[in-house]
OpenMM code with the backbone's topology and positions (N, CA, C; nanometers):
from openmm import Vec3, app, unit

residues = "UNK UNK UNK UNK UNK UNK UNK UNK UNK UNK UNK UNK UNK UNK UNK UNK UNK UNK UNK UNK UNK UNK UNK UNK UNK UNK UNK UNK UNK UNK UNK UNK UNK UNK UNK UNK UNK UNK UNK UNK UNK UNK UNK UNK UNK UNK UNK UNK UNK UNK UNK UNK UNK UNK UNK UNK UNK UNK UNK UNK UNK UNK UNK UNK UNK UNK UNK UNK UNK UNK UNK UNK UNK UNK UNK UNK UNK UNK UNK UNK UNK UNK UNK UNK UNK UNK UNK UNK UNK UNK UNK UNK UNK UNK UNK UNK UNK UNK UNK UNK UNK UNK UNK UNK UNK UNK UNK UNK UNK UNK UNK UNK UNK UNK UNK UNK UNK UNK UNK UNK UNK UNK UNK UNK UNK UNK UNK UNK UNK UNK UNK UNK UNK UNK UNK UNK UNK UNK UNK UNK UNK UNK UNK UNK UNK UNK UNK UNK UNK UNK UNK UNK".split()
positions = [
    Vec3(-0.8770, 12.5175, 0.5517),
    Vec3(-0.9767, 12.5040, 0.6539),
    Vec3(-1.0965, 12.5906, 0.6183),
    Vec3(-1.0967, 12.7020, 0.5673),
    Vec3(-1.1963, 12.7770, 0.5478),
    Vec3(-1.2301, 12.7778, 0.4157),
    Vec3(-1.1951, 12.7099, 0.3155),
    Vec3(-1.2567, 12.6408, 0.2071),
    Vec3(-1.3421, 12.5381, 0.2431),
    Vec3(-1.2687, 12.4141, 0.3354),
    Vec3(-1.3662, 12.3331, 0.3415),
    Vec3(-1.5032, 12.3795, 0.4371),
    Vec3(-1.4949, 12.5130, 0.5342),
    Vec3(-1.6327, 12.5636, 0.5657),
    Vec3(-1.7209, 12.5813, 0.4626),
    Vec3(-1.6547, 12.6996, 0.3838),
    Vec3(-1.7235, 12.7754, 0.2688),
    Vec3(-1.8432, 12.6144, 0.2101),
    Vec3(-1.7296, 12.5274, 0.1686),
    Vec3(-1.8111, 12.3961, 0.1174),
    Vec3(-1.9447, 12.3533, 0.2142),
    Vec3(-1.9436, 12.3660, 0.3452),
    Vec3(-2.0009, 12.3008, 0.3904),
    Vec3(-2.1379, 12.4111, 0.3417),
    Vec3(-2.1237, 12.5179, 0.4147),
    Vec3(-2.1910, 12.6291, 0.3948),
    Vec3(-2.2965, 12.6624, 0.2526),
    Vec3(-2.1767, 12.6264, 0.1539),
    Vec3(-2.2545, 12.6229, 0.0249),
    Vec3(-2.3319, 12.4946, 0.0284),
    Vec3(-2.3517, 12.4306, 0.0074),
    Vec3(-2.3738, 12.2672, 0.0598),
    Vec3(-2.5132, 12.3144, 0.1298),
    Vec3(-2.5459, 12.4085, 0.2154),
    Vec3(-2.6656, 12.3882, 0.2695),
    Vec3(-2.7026, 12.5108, 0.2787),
    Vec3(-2.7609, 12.5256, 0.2490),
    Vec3(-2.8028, 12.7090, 0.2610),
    Vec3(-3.0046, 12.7127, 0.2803),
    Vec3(-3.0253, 12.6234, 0.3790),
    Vec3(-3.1126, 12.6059, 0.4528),
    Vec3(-3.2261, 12.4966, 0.4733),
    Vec3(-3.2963, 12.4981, 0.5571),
    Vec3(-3.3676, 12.3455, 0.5256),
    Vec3(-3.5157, 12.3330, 0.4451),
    Vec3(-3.5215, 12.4520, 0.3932),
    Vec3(-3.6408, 12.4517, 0.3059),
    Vec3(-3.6150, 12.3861, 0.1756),
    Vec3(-3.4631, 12.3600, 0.1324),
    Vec3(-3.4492, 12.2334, -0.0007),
    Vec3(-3.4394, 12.1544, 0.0152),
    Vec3(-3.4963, 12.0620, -0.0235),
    Vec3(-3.4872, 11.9308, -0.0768),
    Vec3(-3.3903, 11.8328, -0.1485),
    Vec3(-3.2714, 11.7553, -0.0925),
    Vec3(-3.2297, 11.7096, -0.1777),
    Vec3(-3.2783, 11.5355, -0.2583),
    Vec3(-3.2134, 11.5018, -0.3069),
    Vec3(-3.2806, 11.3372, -0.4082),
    Vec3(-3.3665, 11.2369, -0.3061),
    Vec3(-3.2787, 11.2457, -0.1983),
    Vec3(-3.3720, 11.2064, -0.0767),
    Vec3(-3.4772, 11.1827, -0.0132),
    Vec3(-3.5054, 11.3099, -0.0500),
    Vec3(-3.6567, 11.3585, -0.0034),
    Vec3(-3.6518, 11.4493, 0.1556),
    Vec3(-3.5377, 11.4228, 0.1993),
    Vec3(-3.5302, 11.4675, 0.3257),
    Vec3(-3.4676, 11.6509, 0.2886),
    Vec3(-3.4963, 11.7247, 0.4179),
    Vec3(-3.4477, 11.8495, 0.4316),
    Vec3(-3.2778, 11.8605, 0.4225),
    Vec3(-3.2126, 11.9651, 0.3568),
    Vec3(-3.0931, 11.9543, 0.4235),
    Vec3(-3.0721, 12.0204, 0.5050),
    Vec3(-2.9221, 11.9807, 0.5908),
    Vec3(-2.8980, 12.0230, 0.7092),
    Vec3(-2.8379, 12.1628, 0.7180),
    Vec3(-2.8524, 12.2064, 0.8223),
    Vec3(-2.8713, 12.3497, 0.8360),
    Vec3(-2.6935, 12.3611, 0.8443),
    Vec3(-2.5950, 12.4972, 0.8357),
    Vec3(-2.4699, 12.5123, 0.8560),
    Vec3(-2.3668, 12.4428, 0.9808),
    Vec3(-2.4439, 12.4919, 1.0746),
    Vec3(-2.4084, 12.4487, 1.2065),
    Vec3(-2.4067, 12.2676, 1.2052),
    Vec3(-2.5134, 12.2454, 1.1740),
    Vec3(-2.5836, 12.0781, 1.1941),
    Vec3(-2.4482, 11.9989, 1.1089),
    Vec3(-2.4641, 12.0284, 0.9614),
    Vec3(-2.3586, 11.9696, 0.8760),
    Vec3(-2.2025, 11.9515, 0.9277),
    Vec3(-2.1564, 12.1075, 0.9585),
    Vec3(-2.0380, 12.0819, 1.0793),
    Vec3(-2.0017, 11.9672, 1.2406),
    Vec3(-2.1450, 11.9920, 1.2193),
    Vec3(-2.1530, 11.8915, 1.3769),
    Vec3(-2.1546, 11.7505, 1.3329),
    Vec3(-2.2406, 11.7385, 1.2258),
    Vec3(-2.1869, 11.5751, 1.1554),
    Vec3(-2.0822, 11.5327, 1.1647),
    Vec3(-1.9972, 11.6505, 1.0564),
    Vec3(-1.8342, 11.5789, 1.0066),
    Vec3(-1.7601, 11.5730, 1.1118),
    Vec3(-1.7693, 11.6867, 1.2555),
    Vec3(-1.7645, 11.5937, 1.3733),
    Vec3(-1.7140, 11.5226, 1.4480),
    Vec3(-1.8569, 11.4588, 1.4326),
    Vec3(-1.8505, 11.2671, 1.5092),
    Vec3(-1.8469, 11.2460, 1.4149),
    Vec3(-1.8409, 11.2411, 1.2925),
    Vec3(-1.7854, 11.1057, 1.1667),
    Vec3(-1.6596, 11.1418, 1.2614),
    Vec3(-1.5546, 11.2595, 1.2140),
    Vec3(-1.3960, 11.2405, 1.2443),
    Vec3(-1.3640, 11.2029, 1.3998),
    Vec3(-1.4023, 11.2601, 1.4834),
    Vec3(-1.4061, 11.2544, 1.6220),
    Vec3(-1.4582, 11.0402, 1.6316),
    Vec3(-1.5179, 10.9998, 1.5881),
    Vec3(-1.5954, 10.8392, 1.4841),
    Vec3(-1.4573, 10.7866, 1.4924),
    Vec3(-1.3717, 10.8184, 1.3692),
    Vec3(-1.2549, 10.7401, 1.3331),
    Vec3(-1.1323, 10.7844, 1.4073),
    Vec3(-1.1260, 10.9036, 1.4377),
    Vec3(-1.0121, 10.8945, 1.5377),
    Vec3(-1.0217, 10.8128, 1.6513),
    Vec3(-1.1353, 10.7762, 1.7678),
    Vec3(-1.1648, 10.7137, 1.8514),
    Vec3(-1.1385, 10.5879, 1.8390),
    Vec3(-1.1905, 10.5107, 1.6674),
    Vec3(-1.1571, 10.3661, 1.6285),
    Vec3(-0.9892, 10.3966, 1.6695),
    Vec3(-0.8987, 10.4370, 1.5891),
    Vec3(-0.7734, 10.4853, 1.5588),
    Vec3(-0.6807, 10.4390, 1.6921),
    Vec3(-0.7384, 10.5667, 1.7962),
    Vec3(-0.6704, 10.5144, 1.9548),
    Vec3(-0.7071, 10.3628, 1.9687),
    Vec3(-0.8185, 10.3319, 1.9817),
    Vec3(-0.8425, 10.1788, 2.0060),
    Vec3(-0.7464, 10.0866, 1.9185),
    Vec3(-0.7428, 10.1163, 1.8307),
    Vec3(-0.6279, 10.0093, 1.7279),
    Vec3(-0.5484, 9.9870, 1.7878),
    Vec3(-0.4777, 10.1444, 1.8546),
    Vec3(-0.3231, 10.1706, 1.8371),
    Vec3(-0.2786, 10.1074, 1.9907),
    Vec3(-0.4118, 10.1301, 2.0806),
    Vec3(-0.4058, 10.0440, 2.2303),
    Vec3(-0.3692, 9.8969, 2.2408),
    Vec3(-0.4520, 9.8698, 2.1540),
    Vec3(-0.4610, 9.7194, 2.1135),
    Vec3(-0.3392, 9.7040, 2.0823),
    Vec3(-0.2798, 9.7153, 1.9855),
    Vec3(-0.1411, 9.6628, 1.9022),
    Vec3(-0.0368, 9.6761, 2.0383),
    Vec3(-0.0578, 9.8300, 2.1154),
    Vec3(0.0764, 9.8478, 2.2171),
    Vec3(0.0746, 9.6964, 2.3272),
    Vec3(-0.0823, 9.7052, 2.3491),
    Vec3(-0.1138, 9.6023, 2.4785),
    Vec3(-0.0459, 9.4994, 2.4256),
    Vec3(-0.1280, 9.4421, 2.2833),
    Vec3(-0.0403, 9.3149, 2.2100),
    Vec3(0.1398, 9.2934, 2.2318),
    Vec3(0.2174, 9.3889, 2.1685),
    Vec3(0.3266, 9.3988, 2.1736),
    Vec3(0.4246, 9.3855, 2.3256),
    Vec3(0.3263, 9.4590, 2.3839),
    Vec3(0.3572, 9.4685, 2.5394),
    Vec3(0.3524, 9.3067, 2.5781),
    Vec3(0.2559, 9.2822, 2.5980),
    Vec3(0.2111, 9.0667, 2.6006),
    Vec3(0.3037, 8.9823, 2.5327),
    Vec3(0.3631, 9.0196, 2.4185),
    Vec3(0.4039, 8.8943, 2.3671),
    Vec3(0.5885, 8.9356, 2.3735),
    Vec3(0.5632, 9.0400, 2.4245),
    Vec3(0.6836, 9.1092, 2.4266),
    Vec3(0.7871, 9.1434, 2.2692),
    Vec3(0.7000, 9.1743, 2.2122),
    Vec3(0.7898, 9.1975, 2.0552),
    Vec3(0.6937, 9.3056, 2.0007),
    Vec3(0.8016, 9.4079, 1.9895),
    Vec3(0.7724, 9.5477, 1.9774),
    Vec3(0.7878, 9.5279, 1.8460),
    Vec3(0.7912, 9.4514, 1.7134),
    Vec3(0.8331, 9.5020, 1.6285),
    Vec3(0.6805, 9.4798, 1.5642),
    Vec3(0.5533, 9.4339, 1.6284),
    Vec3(0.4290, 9.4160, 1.5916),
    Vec3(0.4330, 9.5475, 1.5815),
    Vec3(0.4439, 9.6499, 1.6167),
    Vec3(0.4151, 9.8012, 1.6642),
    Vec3(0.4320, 9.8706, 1.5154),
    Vec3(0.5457, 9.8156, 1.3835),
    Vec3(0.5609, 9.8857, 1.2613),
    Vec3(0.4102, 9.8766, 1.1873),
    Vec3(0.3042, 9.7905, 1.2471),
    Vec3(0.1924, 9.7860, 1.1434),
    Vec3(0.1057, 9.9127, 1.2136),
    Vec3(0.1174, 9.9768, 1.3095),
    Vec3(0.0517, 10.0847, 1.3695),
    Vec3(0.0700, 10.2124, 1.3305),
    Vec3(0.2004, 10.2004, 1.2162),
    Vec3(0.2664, 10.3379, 1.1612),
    Vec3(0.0930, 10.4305, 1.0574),
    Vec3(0.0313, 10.3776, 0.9952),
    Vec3(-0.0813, 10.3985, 0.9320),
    Vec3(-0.1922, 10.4325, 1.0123),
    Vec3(-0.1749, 10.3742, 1.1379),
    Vec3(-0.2993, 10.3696, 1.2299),
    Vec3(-0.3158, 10.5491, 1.2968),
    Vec3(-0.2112, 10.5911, 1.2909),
    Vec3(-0.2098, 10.7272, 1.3693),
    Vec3(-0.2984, 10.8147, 1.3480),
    Vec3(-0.3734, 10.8642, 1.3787),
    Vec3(-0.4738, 10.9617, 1.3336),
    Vec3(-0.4446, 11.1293, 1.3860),
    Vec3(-0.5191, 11.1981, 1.2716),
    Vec3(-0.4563, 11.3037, 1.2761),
    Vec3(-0.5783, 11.4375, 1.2888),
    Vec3(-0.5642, 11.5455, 1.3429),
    Vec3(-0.6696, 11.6267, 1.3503),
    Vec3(-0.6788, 11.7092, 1.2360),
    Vec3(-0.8219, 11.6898, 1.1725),
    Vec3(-0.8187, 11.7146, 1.0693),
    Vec3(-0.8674, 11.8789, 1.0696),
    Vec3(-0.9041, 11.9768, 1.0240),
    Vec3(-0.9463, 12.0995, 0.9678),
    Vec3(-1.1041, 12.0661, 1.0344),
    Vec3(-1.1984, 11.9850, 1.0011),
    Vec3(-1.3025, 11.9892, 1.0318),
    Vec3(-1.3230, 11.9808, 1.1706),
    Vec3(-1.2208, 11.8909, 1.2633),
    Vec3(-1.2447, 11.9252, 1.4052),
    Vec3(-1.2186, 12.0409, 1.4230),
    Vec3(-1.0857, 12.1155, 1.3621),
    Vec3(-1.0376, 12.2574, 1.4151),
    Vec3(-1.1213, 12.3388, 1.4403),
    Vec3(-1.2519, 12.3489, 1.3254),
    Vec3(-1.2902, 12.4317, 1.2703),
    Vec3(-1.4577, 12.3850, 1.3973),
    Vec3(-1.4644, 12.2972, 1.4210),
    Vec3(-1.5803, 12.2653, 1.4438),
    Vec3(-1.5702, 12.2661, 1.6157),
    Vec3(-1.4533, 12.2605, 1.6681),
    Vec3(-1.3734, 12.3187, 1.7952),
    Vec3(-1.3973, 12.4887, 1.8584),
    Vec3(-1.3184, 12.5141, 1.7404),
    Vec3(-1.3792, 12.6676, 1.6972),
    Vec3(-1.4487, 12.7433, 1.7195),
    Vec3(-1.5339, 12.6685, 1.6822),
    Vec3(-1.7194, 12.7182, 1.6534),
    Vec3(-1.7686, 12.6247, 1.7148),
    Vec3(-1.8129, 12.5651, 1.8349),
    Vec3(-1.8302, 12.5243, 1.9584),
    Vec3(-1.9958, 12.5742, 1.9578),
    Vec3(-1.9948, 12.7144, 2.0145),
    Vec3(-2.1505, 12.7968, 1.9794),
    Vec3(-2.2084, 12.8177, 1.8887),
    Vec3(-2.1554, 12.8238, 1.7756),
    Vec3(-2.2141, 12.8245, 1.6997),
    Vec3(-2.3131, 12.6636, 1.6375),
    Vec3(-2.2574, 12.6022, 1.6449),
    Vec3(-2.2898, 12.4663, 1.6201),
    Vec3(-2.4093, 12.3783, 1.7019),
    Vec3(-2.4076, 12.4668, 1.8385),
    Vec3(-2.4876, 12.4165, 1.9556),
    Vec3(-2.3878, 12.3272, 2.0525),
    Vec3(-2.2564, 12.3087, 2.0150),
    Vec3(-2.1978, 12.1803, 2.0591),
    Vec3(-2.1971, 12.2055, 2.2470),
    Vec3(-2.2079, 12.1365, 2.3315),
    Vec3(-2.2250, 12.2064, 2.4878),
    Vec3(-2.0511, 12.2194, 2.5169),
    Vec3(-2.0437, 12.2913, 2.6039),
    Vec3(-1.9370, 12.3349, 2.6439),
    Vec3(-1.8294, 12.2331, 2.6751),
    Vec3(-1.8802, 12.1817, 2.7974),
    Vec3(-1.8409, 12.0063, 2.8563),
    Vec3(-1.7647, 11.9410, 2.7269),
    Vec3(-1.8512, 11.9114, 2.6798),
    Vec3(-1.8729, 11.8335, 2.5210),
    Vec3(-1.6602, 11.8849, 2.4740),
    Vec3(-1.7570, 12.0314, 2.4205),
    Vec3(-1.6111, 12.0621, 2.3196),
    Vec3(-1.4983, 12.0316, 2.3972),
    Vec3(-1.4479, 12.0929, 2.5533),
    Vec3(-1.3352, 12.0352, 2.6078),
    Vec3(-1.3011, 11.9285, 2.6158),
    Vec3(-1.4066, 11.8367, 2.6351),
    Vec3(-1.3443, 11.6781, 2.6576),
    Vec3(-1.3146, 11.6368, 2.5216),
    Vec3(-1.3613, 11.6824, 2.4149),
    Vec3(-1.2902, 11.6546, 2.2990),
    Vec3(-1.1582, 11.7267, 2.2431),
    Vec3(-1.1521, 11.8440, 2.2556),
    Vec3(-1.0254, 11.9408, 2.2467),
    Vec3(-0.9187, 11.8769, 2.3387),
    Vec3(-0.9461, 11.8293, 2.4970),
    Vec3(-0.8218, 11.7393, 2.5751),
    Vec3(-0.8258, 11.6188, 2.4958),
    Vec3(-0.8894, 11.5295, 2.3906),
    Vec3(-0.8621, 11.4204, 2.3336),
    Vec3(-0.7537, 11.4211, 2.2374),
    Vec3(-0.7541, 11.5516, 2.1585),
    Vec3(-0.6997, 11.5514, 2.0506),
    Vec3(-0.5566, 11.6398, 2.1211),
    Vec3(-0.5815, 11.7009, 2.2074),
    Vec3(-0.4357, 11.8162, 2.2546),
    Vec3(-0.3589, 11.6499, 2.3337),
    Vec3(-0.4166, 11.5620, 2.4054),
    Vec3(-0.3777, 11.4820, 2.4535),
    Vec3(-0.3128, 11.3606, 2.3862),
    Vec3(-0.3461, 11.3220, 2.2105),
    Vec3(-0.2983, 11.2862, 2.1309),
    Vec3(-0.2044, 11.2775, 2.0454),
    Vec3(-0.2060, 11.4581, 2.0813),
    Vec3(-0.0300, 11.4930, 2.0401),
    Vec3(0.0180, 11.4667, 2.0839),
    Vec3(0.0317, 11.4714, 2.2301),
    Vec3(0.1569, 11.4291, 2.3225),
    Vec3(0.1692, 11.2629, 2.3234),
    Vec3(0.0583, 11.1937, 2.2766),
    Vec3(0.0942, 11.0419, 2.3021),
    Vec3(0.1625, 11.0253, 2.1314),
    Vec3(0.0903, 11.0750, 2.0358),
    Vec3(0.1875, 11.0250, 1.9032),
    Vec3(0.3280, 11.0796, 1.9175),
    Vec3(0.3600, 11.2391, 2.0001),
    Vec3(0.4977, 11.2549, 1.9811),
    Vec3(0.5784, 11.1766, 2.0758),
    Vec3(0.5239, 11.1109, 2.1814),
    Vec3(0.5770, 10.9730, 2.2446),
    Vec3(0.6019, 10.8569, 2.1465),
    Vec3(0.5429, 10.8380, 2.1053),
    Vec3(0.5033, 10.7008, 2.0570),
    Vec3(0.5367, 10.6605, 1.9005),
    Vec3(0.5667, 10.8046, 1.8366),
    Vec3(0.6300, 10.7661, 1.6918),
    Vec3(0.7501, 10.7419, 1.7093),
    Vec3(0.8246, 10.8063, 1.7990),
    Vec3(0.9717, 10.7265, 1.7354),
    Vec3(0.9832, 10.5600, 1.8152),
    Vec3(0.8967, 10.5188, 1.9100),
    Vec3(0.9040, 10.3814, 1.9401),
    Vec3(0.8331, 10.2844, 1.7835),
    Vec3(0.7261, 10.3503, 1.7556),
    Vec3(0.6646, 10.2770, 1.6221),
    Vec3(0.7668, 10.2370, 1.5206),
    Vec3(0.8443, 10.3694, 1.4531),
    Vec3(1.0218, 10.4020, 1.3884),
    Vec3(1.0937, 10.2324, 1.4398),
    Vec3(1.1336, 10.2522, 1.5796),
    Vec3(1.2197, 10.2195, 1.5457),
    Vec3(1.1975, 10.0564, 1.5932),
    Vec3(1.1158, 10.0064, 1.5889),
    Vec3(1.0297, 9.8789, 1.6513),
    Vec3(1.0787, 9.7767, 1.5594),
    Vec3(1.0693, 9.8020, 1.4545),
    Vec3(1.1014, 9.7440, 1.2870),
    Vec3(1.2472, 9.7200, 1.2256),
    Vec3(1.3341, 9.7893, 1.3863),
    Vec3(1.4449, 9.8215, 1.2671),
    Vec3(1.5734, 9.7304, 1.3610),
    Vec3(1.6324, 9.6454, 1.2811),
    Vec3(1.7159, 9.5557, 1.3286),
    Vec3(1.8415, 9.6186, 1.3997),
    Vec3(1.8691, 9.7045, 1.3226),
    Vec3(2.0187, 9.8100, 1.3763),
    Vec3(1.9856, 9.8452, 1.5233),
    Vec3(1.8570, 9.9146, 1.4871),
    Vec3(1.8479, 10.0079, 1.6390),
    Vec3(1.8276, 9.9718, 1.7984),
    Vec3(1.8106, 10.0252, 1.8792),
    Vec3(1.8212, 10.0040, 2.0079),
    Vec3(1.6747, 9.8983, 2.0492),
    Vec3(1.7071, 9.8008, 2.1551),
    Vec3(1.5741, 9.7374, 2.1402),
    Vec3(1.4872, 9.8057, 2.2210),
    Vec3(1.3590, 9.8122, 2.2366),
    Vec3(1.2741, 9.8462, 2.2310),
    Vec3(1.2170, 9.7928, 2.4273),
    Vec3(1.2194, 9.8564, 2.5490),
    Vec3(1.2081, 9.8280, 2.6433),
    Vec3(1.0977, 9.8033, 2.6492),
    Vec3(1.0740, 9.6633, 2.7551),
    Vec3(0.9392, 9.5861, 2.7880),
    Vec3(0.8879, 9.6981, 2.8551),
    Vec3(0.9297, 9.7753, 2.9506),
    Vec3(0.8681, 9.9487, 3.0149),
    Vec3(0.8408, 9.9781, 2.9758),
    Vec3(0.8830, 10.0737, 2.8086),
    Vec3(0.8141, 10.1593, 2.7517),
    Vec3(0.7047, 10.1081, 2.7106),
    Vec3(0.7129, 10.0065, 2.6324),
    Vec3(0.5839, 9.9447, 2.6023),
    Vec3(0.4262, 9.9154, 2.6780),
    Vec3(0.4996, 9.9175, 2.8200),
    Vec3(0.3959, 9.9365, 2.9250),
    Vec3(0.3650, 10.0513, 2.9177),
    Vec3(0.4440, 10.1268, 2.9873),
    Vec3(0.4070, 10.3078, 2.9727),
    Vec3(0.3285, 10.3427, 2.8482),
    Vec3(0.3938, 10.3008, 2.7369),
    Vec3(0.2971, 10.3521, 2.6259),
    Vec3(0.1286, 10.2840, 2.5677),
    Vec3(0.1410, 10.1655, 2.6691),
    Vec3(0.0146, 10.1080, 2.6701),
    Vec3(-0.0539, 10.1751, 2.7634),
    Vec3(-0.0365, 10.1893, 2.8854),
    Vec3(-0.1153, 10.2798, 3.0009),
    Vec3(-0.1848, 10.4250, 2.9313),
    Vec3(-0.1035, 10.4544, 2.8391),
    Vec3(-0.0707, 10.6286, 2.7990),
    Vec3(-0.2258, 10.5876, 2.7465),
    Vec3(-0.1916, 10.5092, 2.5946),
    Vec3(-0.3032, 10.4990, 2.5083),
    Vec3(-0.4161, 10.4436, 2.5893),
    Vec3(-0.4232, 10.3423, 2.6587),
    Vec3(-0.5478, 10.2800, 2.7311),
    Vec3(-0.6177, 10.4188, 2.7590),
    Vec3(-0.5614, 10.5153, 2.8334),
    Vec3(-0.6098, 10.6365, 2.9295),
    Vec3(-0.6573, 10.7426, 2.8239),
    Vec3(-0.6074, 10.7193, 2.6997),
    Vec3(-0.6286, 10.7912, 2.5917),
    Vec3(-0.7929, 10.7132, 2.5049),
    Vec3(-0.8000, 10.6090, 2.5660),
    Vec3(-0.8820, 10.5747, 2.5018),
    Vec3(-1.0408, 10.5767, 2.6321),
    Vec3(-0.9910, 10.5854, 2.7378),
    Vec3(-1.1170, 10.6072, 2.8275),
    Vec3(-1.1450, 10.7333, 2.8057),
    Vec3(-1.0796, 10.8480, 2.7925),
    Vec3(-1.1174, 10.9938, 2.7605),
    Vec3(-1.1810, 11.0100, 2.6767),
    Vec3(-1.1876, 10.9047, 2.5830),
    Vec3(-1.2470, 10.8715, 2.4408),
    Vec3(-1.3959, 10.8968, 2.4746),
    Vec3(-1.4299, 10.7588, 2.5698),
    Vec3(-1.5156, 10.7102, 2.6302),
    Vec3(-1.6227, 10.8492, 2.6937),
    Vec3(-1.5293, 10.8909, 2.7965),
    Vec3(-1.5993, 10.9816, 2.8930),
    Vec3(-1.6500, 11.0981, 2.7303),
    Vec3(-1.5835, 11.1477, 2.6391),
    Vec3(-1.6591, 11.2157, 2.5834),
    Vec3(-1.7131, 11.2075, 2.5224),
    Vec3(-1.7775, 11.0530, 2.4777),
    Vec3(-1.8890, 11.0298, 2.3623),
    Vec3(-1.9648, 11.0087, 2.4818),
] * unit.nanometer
topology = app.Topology()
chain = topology.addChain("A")
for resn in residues:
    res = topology.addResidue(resn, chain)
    for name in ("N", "CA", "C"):
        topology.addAtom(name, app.Element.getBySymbol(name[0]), res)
């Protein structure tokens, strides 16, 4: 995590250079706040996938659509940690950082729900897979994905 700062850091060491561009580069703080919403970007796609597939599965009632969602999971990377973190420093507003910090603290608790239904969705031996949970775990993610909403 604090390598990939150092990088960012080295990377810009103020806006009086110029890179091939022609444009200024971005200042320490700014560059952090990019990578961001890029990640904060694809995790948001990520929940939406993973809503979609549960809702799907939930509808057609066959949970075993749910094994193509195993890839879809998204994960908090170092650059949110770090960019969480450093909140003030970055300019990020207060509001802002919590509703994103409850996205991702709120994500854990839906993937550690929701991986062993993904597991075992696929697997002929195991227990089948309740039309409930599938609801429940569609509600979970839907609600996971308006929080999305409220903080972009």
């Amino acid at each position: 995590m604090a390598r990939t700062v150092q990088k960012i850091a080295a990377s810009s060491s103020g806006s009086d250079r110029i890179r091939n561009t022609g444009a200024p580069e971005p200042e320490d703080g700014q560059a952090l706040f990019e990578a961001l919403v890029c990640e904060f970007h694809w995790t948001v796609l990520q929940i939406a996938a993973i809503a979609n597939c549960i809702d799907a599965s939930a509808s057609r009632k066959r949970a075993w659509m749910l094994r193509s969602c195993t890839n879809l999971l998204p994960v908090q990377s170092a650059i949110v940690t770090t960019a969480l973190a450093s909140w003030q420093e970055i300019g990020l507003p207060p509001k802002l950082s919590l509703s994103i910090g409850k996205v991702y603290s709120d994500l854990t608790d839906a993937k550690r729900l929701t991986i062993p239904v993904i597991l075992d969705a696929g697997a002929f031996t195991g227990p089948a897979v309740s039309l409930s949970k599938l609801e429940q775990l569609s509600a979970l993610w839907r609600s996971l994905s308006e929080d999305c909403e409220t903080a972009i």
